[in-house]
Rosetta silent file (secondary structure, phi, psi, omega in degrees, C-alpha in Angstrom):
SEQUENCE: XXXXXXXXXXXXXXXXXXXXXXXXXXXXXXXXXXXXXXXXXXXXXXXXXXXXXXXXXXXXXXXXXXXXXXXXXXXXXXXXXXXXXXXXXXXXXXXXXXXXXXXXXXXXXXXXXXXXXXXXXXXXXXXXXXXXXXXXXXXXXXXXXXXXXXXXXXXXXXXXXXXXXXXXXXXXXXXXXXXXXXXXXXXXXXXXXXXXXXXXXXXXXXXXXXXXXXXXXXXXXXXXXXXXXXXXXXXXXXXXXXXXXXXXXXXXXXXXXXXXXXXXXXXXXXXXXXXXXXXXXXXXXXXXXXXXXXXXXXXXXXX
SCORE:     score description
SCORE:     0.000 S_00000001
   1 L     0.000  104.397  138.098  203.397   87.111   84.396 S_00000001
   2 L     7.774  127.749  157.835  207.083   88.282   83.647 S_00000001
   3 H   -49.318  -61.761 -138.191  208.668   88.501   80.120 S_00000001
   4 H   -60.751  -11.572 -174.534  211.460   86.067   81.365 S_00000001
   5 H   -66.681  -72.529 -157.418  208.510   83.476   82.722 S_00000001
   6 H   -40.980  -38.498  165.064  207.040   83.698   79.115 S_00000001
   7 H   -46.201  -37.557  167.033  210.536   82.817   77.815 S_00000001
   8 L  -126.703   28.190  168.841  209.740   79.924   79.580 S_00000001
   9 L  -108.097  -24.841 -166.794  206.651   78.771   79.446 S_00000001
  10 H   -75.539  -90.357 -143.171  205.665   79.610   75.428 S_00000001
  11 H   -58.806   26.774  171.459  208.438   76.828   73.682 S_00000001
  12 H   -87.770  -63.414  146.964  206.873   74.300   76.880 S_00000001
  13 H   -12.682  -81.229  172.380  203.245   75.260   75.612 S_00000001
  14 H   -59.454   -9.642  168.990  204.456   74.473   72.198 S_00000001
  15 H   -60.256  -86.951 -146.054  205.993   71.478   73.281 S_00000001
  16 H   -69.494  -21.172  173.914  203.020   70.125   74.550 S_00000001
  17 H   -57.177  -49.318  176.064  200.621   71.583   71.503 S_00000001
  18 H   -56.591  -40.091  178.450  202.777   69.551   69.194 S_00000001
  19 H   -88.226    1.724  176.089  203.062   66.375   71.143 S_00000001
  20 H   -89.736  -20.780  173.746  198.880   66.163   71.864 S_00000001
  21 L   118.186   26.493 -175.565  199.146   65.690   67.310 S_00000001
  22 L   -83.267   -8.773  142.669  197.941   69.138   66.305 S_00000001
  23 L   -38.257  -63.520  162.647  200.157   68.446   63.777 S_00000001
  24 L   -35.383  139.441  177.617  197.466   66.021   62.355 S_00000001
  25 L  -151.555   77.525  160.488  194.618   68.271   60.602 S_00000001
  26 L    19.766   18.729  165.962  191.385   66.141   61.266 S_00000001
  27 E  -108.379  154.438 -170.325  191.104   64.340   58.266 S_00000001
  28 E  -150.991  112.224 -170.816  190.603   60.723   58.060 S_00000001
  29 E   -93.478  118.390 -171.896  190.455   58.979   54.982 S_00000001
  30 E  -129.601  167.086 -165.182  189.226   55.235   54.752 S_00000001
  31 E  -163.278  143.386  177.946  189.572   52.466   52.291 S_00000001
  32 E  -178.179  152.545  162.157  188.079   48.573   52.436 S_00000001
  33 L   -71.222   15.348 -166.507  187.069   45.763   51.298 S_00000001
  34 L   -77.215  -17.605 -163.652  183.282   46.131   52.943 S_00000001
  35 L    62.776 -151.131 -172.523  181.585   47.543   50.095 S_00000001
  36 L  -148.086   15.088 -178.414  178.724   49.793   51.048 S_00000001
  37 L   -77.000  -17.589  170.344  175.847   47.361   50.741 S_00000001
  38 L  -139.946 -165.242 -151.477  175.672   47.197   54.574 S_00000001
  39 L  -108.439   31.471 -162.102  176.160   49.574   57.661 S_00000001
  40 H   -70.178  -47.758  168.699  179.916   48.271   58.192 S_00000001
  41 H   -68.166  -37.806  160.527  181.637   51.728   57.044 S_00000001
  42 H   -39.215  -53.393 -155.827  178.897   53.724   58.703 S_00000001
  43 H   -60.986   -9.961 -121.902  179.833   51.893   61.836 S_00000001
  44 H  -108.432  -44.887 -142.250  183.380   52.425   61.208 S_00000001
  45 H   -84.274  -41.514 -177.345  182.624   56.522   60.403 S_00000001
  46 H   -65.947  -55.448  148.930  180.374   56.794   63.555 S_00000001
  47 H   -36.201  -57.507 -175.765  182.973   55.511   65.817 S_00000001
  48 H   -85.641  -14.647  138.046  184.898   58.238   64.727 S_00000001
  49 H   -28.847  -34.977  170.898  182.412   60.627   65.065 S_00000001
  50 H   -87.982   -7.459  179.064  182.038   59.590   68.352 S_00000001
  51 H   -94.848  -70.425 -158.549  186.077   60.602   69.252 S_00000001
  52 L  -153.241  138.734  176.460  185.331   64.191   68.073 S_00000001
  53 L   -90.948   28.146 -154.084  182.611   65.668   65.361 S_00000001
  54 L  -113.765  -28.400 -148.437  185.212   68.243   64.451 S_00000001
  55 L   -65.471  159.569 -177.943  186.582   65.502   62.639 S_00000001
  56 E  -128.276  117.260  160.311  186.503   65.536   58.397 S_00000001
  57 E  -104.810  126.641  155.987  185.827   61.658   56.847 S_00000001
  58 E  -133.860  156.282  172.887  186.494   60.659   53.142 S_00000001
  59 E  -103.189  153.903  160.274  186.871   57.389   51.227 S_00000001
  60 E  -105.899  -40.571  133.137  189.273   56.438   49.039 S_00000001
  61 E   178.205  155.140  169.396  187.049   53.694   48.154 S_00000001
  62 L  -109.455   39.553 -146.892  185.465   50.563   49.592 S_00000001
  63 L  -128.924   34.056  174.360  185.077   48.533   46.335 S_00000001
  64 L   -65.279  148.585  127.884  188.609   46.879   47.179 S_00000001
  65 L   -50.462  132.009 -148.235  188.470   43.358   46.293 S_00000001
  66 L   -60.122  124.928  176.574  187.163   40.780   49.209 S_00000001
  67 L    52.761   23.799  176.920  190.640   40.107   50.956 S_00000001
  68 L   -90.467   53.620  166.063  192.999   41.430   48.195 S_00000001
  69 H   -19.899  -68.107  170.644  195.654   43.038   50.359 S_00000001
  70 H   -33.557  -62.220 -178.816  197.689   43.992   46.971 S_00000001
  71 H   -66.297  -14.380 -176.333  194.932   46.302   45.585 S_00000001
  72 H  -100.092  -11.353  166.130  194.797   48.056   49.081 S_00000001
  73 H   -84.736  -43.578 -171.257  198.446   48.624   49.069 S_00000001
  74 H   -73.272  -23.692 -166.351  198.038   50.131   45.263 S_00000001
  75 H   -86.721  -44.073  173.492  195.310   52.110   46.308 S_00000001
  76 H   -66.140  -28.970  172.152  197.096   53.489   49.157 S_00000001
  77 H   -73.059  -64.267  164.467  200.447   54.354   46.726 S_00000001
  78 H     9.161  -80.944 -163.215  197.649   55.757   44.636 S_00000001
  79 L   -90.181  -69.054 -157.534  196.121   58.345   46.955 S_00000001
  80 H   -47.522  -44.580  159.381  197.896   59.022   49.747 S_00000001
  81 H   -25.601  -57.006  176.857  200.757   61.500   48.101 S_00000001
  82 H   -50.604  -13.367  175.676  197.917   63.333   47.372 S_00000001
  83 L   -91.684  161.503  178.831  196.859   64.345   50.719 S_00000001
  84 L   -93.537  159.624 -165.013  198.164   66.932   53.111 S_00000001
  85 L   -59.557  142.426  174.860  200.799   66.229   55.827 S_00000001
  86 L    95.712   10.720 -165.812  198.649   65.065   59.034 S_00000001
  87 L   -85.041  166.566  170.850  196.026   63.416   56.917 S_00000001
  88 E  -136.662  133.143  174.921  195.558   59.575   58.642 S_00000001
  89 E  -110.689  135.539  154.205  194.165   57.085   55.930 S_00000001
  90 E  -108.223  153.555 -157.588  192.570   53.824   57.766 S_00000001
  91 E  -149.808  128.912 -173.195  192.914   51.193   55.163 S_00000001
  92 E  -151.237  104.404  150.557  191.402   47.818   56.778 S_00000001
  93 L  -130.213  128.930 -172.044  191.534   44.796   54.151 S_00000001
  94 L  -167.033   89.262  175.708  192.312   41.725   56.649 S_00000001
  95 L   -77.448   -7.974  172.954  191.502   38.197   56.210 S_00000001
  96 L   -82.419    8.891 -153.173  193.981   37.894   59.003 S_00000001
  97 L   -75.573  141.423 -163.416  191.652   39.804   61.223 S_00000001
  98 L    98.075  -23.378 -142.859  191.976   38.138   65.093 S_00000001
  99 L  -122.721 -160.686 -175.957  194.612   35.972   64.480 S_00000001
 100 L   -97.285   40.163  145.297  198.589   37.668   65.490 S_00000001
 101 L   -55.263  131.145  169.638  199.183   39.648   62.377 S_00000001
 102 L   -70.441  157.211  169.977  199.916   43.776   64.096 S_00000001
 103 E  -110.787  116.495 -162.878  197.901   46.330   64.197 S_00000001
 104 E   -93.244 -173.827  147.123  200.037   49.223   63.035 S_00000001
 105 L  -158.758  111.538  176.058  199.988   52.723   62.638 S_00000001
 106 E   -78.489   97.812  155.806  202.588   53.962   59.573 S_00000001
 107 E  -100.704  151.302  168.243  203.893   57.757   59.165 S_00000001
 108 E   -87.333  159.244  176.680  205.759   58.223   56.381 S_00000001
 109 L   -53.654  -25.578 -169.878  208.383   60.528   55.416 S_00000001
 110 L   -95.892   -8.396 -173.078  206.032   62.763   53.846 S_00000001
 111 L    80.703   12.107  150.277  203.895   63.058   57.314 S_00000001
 112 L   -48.701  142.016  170.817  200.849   60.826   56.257 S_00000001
 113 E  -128.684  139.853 -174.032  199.623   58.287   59.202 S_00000001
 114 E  -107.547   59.423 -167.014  198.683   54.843   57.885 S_00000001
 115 E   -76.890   97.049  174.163  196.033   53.113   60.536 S_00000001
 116 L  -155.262  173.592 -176.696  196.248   49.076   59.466 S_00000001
 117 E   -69.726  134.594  161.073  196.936   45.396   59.659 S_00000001
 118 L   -91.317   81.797 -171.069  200.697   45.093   58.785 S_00000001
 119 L  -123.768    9.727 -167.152  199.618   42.154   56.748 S_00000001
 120 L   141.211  -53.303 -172.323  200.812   43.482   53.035 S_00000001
 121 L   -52.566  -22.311 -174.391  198.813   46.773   52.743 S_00000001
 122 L   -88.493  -23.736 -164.351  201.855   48.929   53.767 S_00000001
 123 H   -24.839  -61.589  178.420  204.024   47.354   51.031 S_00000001
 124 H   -90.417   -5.605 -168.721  203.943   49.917   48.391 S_00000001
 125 H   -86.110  -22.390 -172.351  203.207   53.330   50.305 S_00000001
 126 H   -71.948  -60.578  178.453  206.396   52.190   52.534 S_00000001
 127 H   -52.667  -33.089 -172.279  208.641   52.260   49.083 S_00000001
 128 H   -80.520  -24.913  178.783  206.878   55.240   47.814 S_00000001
 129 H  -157.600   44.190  167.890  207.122   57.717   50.451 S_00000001
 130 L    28.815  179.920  179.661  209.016   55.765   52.832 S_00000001
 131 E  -101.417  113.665  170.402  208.807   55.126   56.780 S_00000001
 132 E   -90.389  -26.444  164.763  209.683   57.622   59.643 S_00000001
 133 E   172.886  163.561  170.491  208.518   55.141   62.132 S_00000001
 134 L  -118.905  173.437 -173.619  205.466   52.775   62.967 S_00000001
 135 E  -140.010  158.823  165.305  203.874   52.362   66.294 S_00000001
 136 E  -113.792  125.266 -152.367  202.024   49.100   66.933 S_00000001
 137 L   -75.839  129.031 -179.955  198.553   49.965   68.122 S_00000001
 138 L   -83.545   98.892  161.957  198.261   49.425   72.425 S_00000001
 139 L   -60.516  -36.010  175.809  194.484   47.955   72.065 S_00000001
 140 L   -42.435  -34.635 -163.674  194.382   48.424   75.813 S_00000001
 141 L  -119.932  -37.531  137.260  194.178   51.621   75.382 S_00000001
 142 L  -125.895   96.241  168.073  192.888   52.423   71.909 S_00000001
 143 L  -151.592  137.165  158.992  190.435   50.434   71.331 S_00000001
 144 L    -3.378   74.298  175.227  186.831   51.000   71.372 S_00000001
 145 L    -1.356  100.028  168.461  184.977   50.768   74.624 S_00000001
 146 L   100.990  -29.259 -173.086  183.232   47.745   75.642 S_00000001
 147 L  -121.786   72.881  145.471  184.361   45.738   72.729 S_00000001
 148 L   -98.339   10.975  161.330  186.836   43.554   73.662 S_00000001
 149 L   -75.445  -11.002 -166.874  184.729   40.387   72.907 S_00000001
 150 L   -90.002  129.847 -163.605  184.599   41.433   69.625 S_00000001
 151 L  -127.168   -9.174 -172.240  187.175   39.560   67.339 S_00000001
 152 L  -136.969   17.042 -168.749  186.107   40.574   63.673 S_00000001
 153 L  -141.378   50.030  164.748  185.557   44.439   62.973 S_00000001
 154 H   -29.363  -44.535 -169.545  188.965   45.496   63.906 S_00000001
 155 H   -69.241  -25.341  126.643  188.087   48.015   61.759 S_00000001
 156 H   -17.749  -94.202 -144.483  185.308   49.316   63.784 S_00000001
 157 H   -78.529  -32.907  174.266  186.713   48.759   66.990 S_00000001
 158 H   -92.279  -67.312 -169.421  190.639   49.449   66.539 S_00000001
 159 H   -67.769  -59.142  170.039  191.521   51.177   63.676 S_00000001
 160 H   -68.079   -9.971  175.746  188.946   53.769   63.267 S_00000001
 161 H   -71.909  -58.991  136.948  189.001   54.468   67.046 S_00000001
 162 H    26.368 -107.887 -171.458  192.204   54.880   66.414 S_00000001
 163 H   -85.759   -1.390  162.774  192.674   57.031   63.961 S_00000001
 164 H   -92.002  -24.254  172.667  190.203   59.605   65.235 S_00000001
 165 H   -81.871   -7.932  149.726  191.663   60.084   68.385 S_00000001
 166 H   -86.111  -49.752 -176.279  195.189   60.755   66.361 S_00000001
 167 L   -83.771   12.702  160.553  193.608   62.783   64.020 S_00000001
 168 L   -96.435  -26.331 -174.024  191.718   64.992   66.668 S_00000001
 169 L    94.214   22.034  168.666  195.024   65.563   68.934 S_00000001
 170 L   -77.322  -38.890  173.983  193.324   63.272   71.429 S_00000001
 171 L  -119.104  157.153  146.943  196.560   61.184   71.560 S_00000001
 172 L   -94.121  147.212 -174.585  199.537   61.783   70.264 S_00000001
 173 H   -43.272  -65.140  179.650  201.653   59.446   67.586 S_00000001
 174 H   -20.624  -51.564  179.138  203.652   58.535   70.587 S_00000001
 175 H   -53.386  -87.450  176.323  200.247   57.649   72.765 S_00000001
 176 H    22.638  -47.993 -156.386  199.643   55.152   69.610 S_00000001
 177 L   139.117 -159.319 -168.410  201.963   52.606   71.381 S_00000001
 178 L   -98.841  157.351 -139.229  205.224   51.030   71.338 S_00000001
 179 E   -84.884  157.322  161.346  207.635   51.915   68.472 S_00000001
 180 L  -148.316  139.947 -163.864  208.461   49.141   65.778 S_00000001
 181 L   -15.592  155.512  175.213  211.384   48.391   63.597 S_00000001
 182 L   -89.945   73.751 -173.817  211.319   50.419   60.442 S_00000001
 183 L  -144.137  175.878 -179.702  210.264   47.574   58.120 S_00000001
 184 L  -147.352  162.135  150.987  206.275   46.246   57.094 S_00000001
 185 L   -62.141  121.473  172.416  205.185   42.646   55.663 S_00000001
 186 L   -95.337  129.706  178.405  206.329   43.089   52.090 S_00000001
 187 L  -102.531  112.444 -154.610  204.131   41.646   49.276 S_00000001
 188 L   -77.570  152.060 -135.968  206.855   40.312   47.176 S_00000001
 189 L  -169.724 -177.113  176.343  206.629   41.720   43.340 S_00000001
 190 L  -126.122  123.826 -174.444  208.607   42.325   40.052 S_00000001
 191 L   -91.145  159.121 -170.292  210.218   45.529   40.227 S_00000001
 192 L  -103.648  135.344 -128.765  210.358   47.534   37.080 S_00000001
 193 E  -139.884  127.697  157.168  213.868   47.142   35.321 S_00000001
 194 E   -97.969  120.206 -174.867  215.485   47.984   32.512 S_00000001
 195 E  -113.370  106.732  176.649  217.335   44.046   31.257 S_00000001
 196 L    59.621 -106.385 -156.892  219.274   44.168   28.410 S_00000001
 197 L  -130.832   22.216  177.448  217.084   45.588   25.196 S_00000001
 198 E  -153.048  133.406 -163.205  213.971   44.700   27.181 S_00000001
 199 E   -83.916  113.622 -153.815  211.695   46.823   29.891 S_00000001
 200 E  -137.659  138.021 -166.405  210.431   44.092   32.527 S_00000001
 201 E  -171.867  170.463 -172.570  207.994   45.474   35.190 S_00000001
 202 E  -105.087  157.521  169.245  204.662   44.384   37.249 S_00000001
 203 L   -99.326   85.033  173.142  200.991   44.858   36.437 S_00000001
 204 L   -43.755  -32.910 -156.835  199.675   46.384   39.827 S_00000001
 205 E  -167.137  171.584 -133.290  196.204   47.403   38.740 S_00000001
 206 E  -152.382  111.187  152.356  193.575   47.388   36.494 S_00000001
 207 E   -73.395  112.821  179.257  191.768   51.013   35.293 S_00000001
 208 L   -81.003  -61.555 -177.125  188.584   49.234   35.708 S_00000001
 209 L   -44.726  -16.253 -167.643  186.269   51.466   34.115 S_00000001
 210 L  -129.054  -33.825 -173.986  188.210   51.309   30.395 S_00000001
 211 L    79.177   20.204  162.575  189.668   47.810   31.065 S_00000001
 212 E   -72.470  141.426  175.533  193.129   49.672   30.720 S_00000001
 213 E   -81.392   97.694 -164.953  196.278   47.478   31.598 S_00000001
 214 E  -133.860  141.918 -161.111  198.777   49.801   33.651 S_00000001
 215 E  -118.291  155.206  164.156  202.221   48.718   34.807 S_00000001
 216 E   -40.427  -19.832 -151.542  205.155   49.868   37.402 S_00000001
 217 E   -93.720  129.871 -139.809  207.095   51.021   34.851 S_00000001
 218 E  -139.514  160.675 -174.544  206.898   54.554   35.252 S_00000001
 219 H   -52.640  -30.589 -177.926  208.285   57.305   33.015 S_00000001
 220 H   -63.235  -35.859  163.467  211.873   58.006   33.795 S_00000001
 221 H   -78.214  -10.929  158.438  212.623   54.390   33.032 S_00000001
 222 H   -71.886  -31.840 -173.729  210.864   54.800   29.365 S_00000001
 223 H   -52.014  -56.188  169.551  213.021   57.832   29.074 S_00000001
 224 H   -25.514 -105.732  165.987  216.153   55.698   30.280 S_00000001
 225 L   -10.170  -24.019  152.165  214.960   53.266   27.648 S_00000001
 226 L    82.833    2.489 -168.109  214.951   55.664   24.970 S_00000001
 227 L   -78.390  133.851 -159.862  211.377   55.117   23.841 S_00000001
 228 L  -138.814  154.558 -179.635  209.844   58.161   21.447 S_00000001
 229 L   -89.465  137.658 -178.388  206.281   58.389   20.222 S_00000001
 230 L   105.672    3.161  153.917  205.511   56.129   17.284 S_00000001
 231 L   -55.291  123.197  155.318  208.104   52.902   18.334 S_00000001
 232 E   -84.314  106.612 -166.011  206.633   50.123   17.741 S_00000001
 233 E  -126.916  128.546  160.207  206.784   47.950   20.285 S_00000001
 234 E   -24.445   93.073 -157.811  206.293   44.096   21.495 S_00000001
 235 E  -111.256  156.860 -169.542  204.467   43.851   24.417 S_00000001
 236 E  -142.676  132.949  169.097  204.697   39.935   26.656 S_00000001
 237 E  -141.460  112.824 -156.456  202.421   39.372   29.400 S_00000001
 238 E   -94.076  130.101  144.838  202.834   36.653   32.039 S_00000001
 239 E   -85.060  105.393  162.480  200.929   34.851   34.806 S_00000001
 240 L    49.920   91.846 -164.545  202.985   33.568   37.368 S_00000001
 241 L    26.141    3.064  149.627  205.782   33.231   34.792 S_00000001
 242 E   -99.045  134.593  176.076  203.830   32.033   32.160 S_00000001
 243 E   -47.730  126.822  170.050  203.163   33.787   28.800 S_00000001
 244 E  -106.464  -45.908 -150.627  199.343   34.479   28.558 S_00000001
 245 E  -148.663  138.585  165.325  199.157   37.451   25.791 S_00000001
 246 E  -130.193  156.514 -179.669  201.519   38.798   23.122 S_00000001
 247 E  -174.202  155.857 -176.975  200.945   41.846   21.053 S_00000001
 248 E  -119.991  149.494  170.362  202.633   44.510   18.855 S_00000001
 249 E  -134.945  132.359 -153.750  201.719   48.487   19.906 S_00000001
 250 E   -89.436  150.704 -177.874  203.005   51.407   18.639 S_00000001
 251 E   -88.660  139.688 -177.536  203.651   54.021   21.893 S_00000001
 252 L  -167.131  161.467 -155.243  201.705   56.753   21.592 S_00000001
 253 L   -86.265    6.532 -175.302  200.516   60.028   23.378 S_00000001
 254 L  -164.300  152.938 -178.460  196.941   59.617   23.299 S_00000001
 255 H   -80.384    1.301  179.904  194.382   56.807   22.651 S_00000001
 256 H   -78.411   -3.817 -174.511  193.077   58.723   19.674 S_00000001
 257 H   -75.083  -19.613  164.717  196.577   58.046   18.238 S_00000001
 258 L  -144.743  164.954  169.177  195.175   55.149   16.645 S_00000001
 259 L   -21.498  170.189 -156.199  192.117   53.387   14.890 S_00000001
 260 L  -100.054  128.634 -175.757  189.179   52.517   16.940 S_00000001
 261 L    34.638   51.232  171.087  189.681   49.170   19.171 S_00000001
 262 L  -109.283 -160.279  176.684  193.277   49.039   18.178 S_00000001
 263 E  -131.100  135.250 -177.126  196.286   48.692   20.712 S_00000001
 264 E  -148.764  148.493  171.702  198.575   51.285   21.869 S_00000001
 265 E  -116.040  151.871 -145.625  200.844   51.921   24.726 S_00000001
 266 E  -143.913 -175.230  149.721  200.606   55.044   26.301 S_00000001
 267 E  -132.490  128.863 -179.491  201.578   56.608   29.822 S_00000001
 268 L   -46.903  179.193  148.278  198.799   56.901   32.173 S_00000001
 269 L   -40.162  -15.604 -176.191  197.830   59.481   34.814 S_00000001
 270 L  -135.777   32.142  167.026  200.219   58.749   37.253 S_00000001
 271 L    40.167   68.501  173.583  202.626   58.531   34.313 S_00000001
 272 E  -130.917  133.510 -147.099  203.403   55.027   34.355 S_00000001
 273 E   -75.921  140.447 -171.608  203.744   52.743   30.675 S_00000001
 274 E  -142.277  155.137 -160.300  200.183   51.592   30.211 S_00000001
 275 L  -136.697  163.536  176.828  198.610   49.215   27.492 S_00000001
 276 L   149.925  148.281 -176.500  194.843   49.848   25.876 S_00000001
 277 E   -88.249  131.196  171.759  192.275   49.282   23.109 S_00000001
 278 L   -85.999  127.101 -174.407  191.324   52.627   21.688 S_00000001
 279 L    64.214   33.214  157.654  187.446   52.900   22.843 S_00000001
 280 L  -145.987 -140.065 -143.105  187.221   49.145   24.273 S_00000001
 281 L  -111.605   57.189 -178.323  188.115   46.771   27.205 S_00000001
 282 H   -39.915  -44.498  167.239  192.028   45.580   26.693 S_00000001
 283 H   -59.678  -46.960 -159.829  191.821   43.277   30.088 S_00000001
 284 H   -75.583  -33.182 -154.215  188.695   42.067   29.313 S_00000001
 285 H   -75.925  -51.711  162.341  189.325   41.591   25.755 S_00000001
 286 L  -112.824   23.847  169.795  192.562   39.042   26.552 S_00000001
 287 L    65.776   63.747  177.191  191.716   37.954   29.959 S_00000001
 288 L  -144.337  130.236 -164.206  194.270   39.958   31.796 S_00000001
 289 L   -98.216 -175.971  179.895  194.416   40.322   35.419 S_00000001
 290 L  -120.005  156.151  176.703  196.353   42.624   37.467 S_00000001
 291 L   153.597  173.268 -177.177  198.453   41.568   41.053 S_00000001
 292 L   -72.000  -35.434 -173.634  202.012   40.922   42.251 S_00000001
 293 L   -82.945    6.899 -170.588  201.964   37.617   40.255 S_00000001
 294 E  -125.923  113.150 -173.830  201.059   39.246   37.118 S_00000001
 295 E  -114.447  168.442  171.369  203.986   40.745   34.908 S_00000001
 296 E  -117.818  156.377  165.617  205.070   42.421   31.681 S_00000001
 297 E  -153.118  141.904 -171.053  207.788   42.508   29.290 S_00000001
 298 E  -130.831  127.452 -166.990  208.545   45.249   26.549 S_00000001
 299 E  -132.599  154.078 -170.192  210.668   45.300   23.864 S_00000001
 300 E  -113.184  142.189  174.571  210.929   47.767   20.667 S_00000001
 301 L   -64.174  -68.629 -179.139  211.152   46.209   17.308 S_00000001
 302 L   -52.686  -11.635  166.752  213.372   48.311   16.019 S_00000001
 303 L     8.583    0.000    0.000  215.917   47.994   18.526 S_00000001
């Protein structure tokens, strides 16, 4: 073979290396509501196992609540930054499963792939590290052998089939299917705001293990806000616009910052304004849930 042939065969080669997904680096991350009490995630992991053993599977967790599309979007803002470009998370919470909600597959700006029901779950990963394009999954063509009688393990039969044959470089994103507007079903929310003399934001989640209360409001809008450690401040916390829980907390940089089962507001790990009893339960303690209906408002007494 000729230099000038290699001149033109090498960027065609590289063409085609790129467009089979070798981009994609054979990890596949999954998250559900199944729990692990049966062999439904096995099934899911074995499927993909069955596309290519090359392949590397982790959870992000399967303790999602049953059909709680909101915690599977937070879980997914959560995590997914954290992964490297080409990683594909399958994220399958879907009381919709069967009926005509799509079955997507979301890269992001950051070069993450997203294999799921567009039913709600893309909400927050779409604000957080935005959309370079979705594909709507061609079932004809990836979907599971054999199981198109099957109507209720999407997750099984679509999504992880799926997402191992993008993240082996069996298909390409293209291969996926046809392209679809750059938008998702949005789980509608309270965005976090500074209003007047008062800091108004959503409670997304729960640290379930401490029973900490952690909110949208993330630092650069405490900064904004002017808040220094040792303000004392009013915290208001609402259920679908009604006041449930009031409390005063002083902000502070550690829970050790105060007495033993007192209240302090702090910013968390993923440096977002946070609420907690030092060395107890704060949720449990006033009954406080977490979810797109469930909000805060913060205000400092000293204003």
């Amino acid at each position: 073979m000729t230099i000038n042939q290699l001149r033109l065969i090498v960027p065609f080669l590289l063409f085609m290396i790129s467009g089979v997904g070798l981009a994609q680096n054979k990890i596949i991350v999954f998250q559900s509501d199944f729990g692990l009490k049966d062999g439904a995630v096995s099934a899911m992991k074995g499927v993909a196992m069955g596309v290519s053993s090359d392949l590397k599977l982790y959870d992000l967790t399967h303790e999602i609540p049953a059909y709680n599309i909101w915690e599977a979007s937070y879980r997914l803002m959560q995590t997914v930054p954290y992964y490297p470009k080409g990683t594909v998370f399958v994220s399958v919470v879907d009381p919709g499963v069967g009926t005509e909600r799509k079955s997507v597959v979301l890269k992001t700006k950051t070069g993450q792939f997203i294999v799921t029901p567009d039913n709600g779950t893309l909400t927050l990963i779409a604000e957080l590290s935005g959309i370079e394009e979705i594909r709507e999954i061609n079932e004809a063509v990836n979907r599971r052998k054999d199981s198109g009688k099957s109507y209720t393990f999407h997750g099984r039969d679509v999504y992880a089939y799926t997402a191992a044959r993008l993240a082996s470089g069996t298909i390409s994103f293209s291969q996926v299917g046809k392209v679809l507007p750059n938008e998702v079903v949005s789980i509608p929310y309270q965005k976090a705001i500074i209003n007047g003399k008062t800091l108004k934001g959503n409670i997304p989640i729960l640290d379930i293990q401490y029973g900490n209360v952690w909110t949208n409001i993330d630092a650069e809008l405490v900064k904004k806000f002017n808040l220094k450690y040792g303000d004392r401040l009013k915290v208001s916390i609402f259920h679908n616009d009604k006041k449930v829980y009031e409390t005063e907390a002083p902000y502070s940089e550690t829970f050790g910052n105060v007495p033993k089962g007192k209240p302090l507001c702090y910013l968390n790990s993923l440096l977002q304004l946070s609420f907690a009893l030092n060395q107890d339960n704060f949720a449990t303690t006033y009954k406080i849930q977490s979810g797109s209906e469930w909000n805060v408002e913060v205000t400092k007494l000293d204003f």
